[in-house]
C-alpha positions as CSV (number, residue, x, y, z in Angstrom):
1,X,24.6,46.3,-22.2
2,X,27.0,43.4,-21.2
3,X,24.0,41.1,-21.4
4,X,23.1,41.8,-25.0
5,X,27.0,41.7,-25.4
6,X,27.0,38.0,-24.4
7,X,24.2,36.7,-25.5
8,X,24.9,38.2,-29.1
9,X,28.2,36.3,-28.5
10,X,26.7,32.7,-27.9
11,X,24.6,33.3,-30.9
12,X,27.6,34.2,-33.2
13,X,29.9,31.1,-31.6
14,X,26.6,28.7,-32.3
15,X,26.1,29.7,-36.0
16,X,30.2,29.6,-36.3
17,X,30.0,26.4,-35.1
18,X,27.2,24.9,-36.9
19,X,28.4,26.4,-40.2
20,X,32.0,25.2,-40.2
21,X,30.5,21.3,-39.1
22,X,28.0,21.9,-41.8
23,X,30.7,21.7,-44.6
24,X,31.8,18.4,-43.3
25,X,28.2,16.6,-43.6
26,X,28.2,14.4,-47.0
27,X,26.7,11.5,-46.2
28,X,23.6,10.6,-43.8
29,X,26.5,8.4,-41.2
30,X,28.4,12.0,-41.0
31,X,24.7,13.9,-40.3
32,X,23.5,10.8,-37.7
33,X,26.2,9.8,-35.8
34,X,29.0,11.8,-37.2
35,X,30.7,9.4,-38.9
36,X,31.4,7.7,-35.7
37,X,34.5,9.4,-34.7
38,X,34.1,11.4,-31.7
39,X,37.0,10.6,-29.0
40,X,36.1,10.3,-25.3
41,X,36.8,14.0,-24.0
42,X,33.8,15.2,-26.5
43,X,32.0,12.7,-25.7
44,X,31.7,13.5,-21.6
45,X,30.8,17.2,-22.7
46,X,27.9,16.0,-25.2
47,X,26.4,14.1,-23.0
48,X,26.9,16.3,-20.4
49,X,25.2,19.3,-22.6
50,X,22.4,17.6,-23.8
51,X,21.4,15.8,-20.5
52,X,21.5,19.2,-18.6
53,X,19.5,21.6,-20.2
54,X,16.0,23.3,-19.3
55,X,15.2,20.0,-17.5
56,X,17.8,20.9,-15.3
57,X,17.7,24.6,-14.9
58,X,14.4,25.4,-15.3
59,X,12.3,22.4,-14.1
60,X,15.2,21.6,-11.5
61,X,15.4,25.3,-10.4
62,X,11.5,25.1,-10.4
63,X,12.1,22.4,-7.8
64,X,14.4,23.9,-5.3
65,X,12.2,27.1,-5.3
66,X,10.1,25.2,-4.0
67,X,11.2,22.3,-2.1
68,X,14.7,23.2,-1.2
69,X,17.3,20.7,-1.9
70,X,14.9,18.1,-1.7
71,X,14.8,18.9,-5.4
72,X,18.4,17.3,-5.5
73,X,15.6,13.9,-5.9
74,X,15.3,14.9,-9.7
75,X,19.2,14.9,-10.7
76,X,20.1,11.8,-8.6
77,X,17.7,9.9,-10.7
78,X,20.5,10.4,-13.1
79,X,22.9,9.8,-10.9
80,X,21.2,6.3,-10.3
81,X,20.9,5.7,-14.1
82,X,24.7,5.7,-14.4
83,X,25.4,3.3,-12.6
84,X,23.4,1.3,-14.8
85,X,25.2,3.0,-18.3
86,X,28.6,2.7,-17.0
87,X,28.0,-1.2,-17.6
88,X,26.7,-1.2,-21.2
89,X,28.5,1.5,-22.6
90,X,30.8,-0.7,-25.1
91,X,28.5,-3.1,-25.6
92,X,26.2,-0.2,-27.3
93,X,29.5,1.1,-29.4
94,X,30.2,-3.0,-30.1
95,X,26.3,-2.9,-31.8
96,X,27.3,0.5,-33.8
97,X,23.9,1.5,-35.2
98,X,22.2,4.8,-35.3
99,X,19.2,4.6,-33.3
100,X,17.6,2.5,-29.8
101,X,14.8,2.0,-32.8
102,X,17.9,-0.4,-34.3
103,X,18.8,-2.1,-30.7
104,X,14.5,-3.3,-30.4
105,X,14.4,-4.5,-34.3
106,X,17.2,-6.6,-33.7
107,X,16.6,-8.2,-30.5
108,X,12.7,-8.0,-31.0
109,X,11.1,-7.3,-34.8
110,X,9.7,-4.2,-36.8
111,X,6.9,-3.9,-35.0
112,X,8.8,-3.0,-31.7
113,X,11.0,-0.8,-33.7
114,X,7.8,1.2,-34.9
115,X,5.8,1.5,-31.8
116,X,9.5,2.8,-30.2
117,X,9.7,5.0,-32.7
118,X,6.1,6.9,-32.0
119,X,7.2,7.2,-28.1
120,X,10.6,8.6,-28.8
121,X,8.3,11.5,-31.2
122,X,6.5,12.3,-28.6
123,X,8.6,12.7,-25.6
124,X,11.5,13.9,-27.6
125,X,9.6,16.8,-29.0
126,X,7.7,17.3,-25.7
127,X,11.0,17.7,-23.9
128,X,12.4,20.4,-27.6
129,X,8.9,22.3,-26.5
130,X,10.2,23.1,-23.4
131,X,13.5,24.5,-24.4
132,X,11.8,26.9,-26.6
133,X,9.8,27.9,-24.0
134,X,12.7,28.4,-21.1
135,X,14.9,30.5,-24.1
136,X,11.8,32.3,-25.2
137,X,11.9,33.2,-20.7
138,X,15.8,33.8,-21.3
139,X,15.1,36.1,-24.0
140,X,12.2,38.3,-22.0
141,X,14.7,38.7,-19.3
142,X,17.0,40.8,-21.7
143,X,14.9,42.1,-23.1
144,X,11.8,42.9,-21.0
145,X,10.1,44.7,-23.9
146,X,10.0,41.0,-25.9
147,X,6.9,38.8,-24.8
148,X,7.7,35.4,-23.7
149,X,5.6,34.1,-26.5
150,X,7.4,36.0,-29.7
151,X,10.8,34.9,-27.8
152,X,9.8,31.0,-27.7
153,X,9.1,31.6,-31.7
154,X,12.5,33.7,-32.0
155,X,14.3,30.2,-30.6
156,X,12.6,28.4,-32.0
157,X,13.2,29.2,-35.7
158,X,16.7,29.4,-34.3
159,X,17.2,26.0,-33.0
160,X,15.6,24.8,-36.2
161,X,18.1,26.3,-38.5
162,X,20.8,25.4,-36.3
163,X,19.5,21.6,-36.7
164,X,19.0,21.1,-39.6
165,X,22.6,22.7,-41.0
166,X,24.7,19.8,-39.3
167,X,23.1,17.1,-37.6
168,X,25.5,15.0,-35.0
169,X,28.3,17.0,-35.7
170,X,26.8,20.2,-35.1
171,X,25.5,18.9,-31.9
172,X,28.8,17.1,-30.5
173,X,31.4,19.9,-30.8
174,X,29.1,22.6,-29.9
175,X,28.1,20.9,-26.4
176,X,32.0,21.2,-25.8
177,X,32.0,24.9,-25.9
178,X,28.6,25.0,-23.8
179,X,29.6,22.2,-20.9
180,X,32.4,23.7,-20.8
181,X,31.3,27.3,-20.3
182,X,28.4,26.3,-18.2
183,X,30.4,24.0,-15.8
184,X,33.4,26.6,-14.6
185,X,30.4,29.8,-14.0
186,X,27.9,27.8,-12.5
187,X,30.8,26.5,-9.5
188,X,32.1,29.8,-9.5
189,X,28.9,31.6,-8.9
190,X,27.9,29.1,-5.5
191,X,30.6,31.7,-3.4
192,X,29.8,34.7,-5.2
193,X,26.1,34.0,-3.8
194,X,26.8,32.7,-0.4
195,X,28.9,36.1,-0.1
196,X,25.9,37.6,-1.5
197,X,22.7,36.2,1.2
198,X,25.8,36.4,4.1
199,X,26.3,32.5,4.1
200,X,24.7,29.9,5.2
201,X,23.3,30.6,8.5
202,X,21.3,33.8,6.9
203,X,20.1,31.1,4.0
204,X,18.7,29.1,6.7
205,X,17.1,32.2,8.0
206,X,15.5,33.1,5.1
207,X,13.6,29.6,4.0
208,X,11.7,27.0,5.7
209,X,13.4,25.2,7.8
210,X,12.1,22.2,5.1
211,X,14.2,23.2,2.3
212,X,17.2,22.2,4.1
213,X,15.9,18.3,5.0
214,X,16.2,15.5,2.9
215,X,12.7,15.2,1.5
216,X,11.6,18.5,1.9
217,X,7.6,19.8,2.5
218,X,7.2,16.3,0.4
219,X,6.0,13.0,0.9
220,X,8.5,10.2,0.1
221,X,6.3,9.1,-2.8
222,X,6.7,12.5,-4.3
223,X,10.3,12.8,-4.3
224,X,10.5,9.2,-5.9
225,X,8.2,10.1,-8.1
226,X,11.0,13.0,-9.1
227,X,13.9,10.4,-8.9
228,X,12.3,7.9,-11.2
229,X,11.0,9.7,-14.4
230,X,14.7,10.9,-14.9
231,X,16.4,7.7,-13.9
232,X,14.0,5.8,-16.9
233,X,14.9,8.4,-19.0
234,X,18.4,8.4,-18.5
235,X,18.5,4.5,-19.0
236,X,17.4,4.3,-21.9
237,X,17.8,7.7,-23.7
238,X,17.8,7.4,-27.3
239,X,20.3,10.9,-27.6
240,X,22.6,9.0,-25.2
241,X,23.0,5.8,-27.1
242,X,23.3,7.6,-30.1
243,X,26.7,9.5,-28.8
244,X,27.9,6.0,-28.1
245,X,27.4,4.7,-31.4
246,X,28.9,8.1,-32.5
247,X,32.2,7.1,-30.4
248,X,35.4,6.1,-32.0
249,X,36.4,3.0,-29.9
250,X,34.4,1.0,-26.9
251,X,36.9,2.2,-25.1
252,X,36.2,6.3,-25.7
253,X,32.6,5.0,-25.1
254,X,32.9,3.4,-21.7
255,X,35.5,6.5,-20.6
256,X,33.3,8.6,-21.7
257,X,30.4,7.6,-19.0
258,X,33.2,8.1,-16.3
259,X,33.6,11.5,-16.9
260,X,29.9,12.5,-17.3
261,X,29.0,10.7,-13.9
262,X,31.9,13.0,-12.4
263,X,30.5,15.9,-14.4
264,X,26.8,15.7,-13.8
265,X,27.3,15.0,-10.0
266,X,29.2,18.4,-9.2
267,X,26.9,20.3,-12.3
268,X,23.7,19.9,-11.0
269,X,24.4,20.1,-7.4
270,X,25.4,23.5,-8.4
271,X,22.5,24.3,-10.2
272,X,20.1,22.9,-7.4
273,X,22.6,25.3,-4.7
274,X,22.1,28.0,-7.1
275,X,18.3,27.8,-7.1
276,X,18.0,27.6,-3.2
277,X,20.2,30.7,-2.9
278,X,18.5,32.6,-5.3
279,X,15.2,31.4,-3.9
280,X,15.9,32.9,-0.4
281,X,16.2,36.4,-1.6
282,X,14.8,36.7,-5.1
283,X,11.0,36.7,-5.8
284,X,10.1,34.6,-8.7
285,X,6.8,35.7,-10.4
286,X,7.4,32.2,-12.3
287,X,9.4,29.6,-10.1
288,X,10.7,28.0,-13.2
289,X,12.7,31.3,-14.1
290,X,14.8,31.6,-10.8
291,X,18.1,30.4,-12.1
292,X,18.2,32.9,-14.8
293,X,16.8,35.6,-12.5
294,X,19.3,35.1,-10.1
295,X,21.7,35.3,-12.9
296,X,20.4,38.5,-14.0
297,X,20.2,40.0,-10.6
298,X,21.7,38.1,-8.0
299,X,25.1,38.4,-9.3
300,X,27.9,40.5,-10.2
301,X,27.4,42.0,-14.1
302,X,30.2,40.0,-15.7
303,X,29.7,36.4,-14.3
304,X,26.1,36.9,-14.4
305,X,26.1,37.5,-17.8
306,X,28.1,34.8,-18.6
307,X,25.8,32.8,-16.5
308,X,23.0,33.9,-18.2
309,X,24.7,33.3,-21.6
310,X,25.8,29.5,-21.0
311,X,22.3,28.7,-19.7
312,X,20.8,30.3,-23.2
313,X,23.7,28.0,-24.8
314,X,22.3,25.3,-23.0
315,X,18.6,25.2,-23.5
316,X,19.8,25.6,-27.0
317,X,22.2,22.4,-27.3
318,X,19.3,20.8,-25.4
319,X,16.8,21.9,-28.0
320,X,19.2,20.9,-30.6
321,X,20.1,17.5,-29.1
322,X,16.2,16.5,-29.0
323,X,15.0,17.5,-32.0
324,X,18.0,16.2,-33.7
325,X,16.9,12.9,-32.0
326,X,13.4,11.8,-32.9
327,X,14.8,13.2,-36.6
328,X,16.8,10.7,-36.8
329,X,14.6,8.1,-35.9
330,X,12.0,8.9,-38.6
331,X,14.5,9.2,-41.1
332,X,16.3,6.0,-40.1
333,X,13.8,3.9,-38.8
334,X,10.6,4.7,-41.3
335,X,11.8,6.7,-44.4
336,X,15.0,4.5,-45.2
337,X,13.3,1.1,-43.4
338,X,10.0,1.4,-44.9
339,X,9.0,4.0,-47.1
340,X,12.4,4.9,-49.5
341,X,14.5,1.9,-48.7
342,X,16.4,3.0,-52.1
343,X,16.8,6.7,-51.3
344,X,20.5,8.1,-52.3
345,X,22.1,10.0,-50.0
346,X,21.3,12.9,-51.5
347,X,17.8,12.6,-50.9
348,X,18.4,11.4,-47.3
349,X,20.1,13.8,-46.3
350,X,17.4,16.6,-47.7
351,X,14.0,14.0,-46.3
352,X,16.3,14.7,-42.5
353,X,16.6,18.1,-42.6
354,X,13.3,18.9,-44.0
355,X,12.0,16.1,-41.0
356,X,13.9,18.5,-38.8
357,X,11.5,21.7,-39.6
358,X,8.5,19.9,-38.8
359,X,9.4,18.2,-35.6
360,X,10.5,21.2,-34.6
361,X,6.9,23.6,-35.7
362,X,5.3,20.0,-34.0
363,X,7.6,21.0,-30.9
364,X,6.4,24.5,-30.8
365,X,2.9,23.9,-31.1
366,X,3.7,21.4,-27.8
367,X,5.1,24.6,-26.4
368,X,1.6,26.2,-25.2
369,X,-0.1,23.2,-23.4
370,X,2.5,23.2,-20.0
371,X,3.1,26.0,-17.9
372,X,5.2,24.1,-15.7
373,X,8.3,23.3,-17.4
374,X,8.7,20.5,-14.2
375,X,5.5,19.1,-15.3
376,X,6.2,19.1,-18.7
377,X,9.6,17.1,-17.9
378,X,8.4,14.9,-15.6
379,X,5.5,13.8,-18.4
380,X,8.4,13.5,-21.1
381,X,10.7,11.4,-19.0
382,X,7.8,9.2,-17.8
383,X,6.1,8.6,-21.7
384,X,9.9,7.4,-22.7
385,X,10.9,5.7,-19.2
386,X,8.0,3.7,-18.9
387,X,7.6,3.0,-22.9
388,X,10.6,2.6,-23.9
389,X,13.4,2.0,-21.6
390,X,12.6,-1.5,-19.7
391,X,12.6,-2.9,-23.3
392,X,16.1,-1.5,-24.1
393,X,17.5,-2.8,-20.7
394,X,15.9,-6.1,-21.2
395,X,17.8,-6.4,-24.9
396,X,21.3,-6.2,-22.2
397,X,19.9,-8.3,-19.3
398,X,17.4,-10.5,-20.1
399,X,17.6,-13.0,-22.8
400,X,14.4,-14.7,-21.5
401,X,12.4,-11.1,-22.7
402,X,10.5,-11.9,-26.2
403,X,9.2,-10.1,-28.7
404,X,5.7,-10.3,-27.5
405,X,6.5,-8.7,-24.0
406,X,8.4,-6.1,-25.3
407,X,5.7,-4.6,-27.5
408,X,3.3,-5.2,-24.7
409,X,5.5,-3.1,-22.1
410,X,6.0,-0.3,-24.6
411,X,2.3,0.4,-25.9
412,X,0.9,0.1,-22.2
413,X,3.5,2.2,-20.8
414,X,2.9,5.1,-23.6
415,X,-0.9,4.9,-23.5
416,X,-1.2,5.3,-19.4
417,X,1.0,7.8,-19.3
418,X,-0.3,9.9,-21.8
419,X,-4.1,8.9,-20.3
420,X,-3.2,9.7,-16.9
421,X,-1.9,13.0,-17.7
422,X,-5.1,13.9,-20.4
423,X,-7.4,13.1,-17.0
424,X,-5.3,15.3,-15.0
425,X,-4.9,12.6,-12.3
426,X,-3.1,13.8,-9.3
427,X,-3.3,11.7,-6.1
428,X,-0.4,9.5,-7.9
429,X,2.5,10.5,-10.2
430,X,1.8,8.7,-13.7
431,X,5.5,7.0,-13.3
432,X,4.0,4.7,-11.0
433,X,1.2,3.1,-12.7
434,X,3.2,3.3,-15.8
435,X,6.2,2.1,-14.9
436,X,4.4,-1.3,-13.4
437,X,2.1,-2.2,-15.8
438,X,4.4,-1.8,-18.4
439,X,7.5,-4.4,-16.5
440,X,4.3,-6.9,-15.4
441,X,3.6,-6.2,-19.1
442,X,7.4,-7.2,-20.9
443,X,7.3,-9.8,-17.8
444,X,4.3,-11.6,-17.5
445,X,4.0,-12.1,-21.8
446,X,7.5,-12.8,-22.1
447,X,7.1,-15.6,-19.9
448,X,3.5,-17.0,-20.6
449,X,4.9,-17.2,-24.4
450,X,7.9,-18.8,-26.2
451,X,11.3,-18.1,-25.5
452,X,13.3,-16.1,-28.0
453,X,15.7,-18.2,-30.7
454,X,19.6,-17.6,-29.6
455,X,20.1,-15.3,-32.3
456,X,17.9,-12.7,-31.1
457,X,19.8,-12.2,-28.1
458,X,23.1,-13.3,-28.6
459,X,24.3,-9.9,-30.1
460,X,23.9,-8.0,-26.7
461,X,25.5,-10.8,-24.7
């Protein structure tokens, strides 16, 4: 079967990869930012991998099943955020560290690096669940006699492996061969499926009328509440940053955000098209699967299998990108700050690969609680967005932010999100509530206690 023929494939060009960059790791700088010499054109296709993953396809295809191409809300988000990243890009090379735990020490104190820390753990692993769980779907579709379940365990021991072998440089060369991939099938497959429903016209036919209109069968407040989550994340993701400090010049850095604006634009407009054609006449028994399905049975064998096998590379680079993450942050941030500040590298490099396996068994356990993989995202980006990410723009824009304010903003904006979702609250998205308290929280301290000395934010100036 071509399917099996593919996907076996992916598999072999994934453990190729991650063996010959595994030979190359001899220090913890080459495992955590690999050794900070990536040039701009890997850049645009790591970022572009590890942004679009089951967030995108699964969650986002989630969406349009059932909104249309009001789900198109989600992505811009993004789109949103980069506008923002296209300004900071070399200033985040110029700092050079490893993690967004580094950027709040300096412009804030231990304490904010810590409580960062804990938010970036949970979200980061929330989001690794939820690739596991969209290969594990990947998986049954191949194989229909394989239960979701066991195939969620079979990627996830997978993804793990493939972590812990390489670390940054693992991650980086391997998103090139998956954007890549992913980019030229998904435009190609957008005419092979409006040849396949008769065009537009019969689309139209075959969905509300809603799922054509610009905010769908939602409220306003529900489709910002899709655009925001993503647009925090985005701004002040931790996996982003890290590529940047990964990049060989401020100038590959700031080039680099060009191309994945470019990139992510046309990709997940794709994806979203792809969902809403599939959607009008597939049947998805679970919404979150209708990208793949469509895949599997909406087009041709060959590109559909090709498809199919770039979004298992995917959710696998994505899996690998945020696990990889939150790694690094306990290994930097705690281990080598706190606990072993004399650890050789040696020992480093075994404490972040063994950190690796755990996060990742933590990830899994994650794994059963959501259904929804679009609930699952949306509570991922909203724990880091709210937390963490009006700190980390406040060390690039405002100098009058403090250390106070910023621990404030990131406690309050991790424990109402996490509340809001434990209570099962659902007359208003948790982004909102979050998101305010936490910016009247860096605000409102910041300003009713003592400015920061010069030093602090000179740095990022």
């Amino acid at each position: 079967m071509i399917y099996v023929a593919v996907l076996s494939l992916m598999v072999a060009v994934l453990l190729g990869t991650a063996f010959f960059q595994s030979r190359s790791v001899r220090s913890p700088a080459d495992f955590l930012v690999a050794g900070r010499s990536l040039a701009w054109p890997v850049l645009v296709f790591t970022l572009l991998s590890s942004w679009i993953g089951a967030g995108s396809l699964f969650a986002g295809g989630e969406n349009a099943y059932r909104n249309g191409f009001a789900a198109l809300w989600q992505p811009a988000g993004g789109w949103c955020g980069l506008v923002v990243i296209a300004a900071i890009a070399g200033r985040a090379r110029r700092f050079a560290q490893f993690t967004v735990p580094d950027l709040l020490e300096t412009r804030y104190n231990t304490t904010a690096r810590v409580m960062a820390t804990v938010a970036i753990v949970i979200s980061y692993t929330m989001i690794t669940s939820y690739q596991f769980k969209a290969g594990g779907d990947i998986l049954h579709l191949i194989f229909p006699s394989l239960p979701t379940t066991a195939g969620m365990y079979v990627i996830a021991a997978f993804v793990i492996t493939f972590t812990a072998l390489a670390g940054m440089a693992s991650v980086a060369y391997l998103d090139v061969i998956i954007g890549s991939l992913v980019t030229v099938i998904a435009l190609l497959a957008v005419p092979i499926l409006l040849a396949r429903v008769g065009g537009w016209e019969a689309a139209r036919q075959a969905l509300p009328t809603d799922h054509f209109t610009l905010f769908g069968p939602l409220s306003w407040d529900k489709d910002l509440g899709f655009l925001l989550p993503t647009m925090l994340l985005l701004i002040g993701n931790q996996g982003m940053y890290q590529k940047f400090f990964s990049a060989r010049s401020e100038r590959d850095a700031r080039l680099a955000v060009f191309g994945w604006i470019v990139g992510t634009v046309i990709l997940e407009t794709a994806i979203i098209t792809i969902a809403v054609l599939g959607s009008s006449f597939l049947h998805a028994e679970r919404p979150r699967e209708i990208i793949p399905l469509t895949a599997r049975l909406g087009l041709p064998q060959i590109p559909g299998a090709i498809l199919l096998g770039g979004i298992f590379g995917k959710v696998i680079s994505t899996a690998n990108n945020f696990l990889f993450s939150p790694a690094t942050n306990l290994i930097h941030d705690v281990y080598r700050r706190f606990l072993r500040p004399q650890a050789d590298e040696r020992q480093t490099l075994l404490v972040s690969r063994v950190l690796v396996v755990v996060l990742g068994l933590f990830a899994l356990l994650q794994g059963a609680y959501f259904e929804s993989i679009l609930r699952a995202a949306l509570y991922a980006y909203t724990v880091y967005g709210a937390a963490v990410t009006p700190a980390v723009m406040a060390v690039f824009f405002w100098k009058r932010a403090n250390t106070a304010g910023a621990i404030s903003s990131i406690v309050l904006g991790t424990v109402i999100t996490i509340v809001w979702n434990v209570l099962e609250i659902q007359w208003l998205d948790a982004v909102y509530p979050a998101l305010v308290v936490s910016l009247m929280a860096l605000v409102g301290v910041s300003l009713a206690t003592a400015p920061p000395p010069k030093e602090k934010w000179e740095p990022f100036a």
